[in-house]
C-alpha positions as CSV (number, residue, x, y, z in Angstrom):
1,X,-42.7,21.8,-43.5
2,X,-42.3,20.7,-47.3
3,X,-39.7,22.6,-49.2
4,X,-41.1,23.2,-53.3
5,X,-39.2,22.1,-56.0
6,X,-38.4,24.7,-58.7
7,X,-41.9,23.2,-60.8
8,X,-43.9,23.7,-57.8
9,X,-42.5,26.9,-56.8
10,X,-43.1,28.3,-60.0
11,X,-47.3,27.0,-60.5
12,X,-47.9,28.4,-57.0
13,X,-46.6,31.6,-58.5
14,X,-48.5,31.3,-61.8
15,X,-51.8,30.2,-59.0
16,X,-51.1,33.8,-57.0
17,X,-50.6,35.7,-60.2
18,X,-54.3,34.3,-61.4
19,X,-55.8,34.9,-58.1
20,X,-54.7,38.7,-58.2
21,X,-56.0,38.8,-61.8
22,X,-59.7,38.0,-59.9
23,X,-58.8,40.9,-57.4
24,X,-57.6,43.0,-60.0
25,X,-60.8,42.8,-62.4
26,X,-63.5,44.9,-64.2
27,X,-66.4,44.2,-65.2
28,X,-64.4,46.2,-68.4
29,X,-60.8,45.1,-68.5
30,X,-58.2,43.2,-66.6
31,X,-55.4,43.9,-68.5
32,X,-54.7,40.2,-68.7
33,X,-54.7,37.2,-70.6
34,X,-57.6,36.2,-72.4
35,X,-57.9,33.3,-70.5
36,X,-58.1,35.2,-67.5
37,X,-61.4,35.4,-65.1
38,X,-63.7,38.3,-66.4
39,X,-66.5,39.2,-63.9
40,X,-69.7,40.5,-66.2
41,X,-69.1,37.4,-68.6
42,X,-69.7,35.8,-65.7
43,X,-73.3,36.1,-65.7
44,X,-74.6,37.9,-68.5
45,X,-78.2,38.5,-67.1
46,X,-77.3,40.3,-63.9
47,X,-77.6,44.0,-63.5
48,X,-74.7,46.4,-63.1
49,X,-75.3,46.7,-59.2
50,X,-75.4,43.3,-59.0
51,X,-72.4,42.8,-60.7
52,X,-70.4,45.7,-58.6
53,X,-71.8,44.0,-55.5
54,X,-70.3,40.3,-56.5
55,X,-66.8,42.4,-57.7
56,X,-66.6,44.3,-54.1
57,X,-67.2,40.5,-52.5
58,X,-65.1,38.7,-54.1
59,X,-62.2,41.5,-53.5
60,X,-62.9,41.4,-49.8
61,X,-62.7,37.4,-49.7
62,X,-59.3,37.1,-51.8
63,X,-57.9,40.1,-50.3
64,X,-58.7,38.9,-46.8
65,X,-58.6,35.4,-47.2
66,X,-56.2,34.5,-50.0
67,X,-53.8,37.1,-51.5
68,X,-52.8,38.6,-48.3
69,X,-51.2,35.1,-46.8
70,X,-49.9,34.3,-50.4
71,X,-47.7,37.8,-50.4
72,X,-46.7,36.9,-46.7
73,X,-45.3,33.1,-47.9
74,X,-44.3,33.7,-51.7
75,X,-42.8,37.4,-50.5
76,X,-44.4,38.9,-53.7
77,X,-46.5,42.0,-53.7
78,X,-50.2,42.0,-55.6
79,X,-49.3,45.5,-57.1
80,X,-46.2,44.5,-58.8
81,X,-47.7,41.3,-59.7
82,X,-50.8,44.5,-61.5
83,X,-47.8,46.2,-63.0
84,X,-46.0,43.1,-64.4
85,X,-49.8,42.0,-66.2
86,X,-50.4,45.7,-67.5
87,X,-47.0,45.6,-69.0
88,X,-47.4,42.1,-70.7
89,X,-51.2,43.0,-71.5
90,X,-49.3,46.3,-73.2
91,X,-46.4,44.3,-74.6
92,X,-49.4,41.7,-76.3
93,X,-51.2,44.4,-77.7
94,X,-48.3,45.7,-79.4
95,X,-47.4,42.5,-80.6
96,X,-51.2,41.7,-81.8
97,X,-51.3,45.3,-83.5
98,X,-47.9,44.9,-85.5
99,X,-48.8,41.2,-87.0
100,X,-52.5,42.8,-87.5
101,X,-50.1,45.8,-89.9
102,X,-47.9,43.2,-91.0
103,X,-51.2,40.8,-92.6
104,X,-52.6,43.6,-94.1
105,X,-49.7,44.9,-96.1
């Protein structure tokens, strides 16, 4: 078996982290990056059910399929990878709001 490099190591982590921002999202928030995936966008002419039905598939598949073996290799857990991206979605907020006060003064 391949051992990673640092660089490779670290985009597999960055890959995991982006996969459980899809598990984690909303059709309202994701407390995430604005890159990030956002479901309704997605979309925009489906319905609500039809968007809570594509939301509660795609959980199933990446939590099944994907995150669950990730956690197992990397040794990483989805809800602290959830904490870590409210926090820095907190932490950008703050940041936004205090240049947003700074420009208008």
């Amino acid at each position: 078996m391949k051992t990673l490099n640092k660089k490779e190591e670290r985009e597999l982590q960055e890959a995991f982290q982006a996969l459980c921002n899809m598990y984690f999202a909303t059709e309202k928030n994701n407390f995430s990056k604005c890159t990030s995936f956002h479901i309704k966008p997605f979309n925009p002419h489906w319905d609500e059910k039809t968007v809570q039905e594509v939301m509660k598939h795609v959980k199933m598949y990446l939590s099944a399929w994907v995150i669950t073996p990730m956690e197992q290799v990397l040794k990483i857990n989805k809800e602290q990878v959830e904490k870590d991206e409210q926090q820095r979605h907190k932490e950008a907020l703050e940041e936004r709001n205090n240049w947003l006060g700074k420009k208008e003064n």
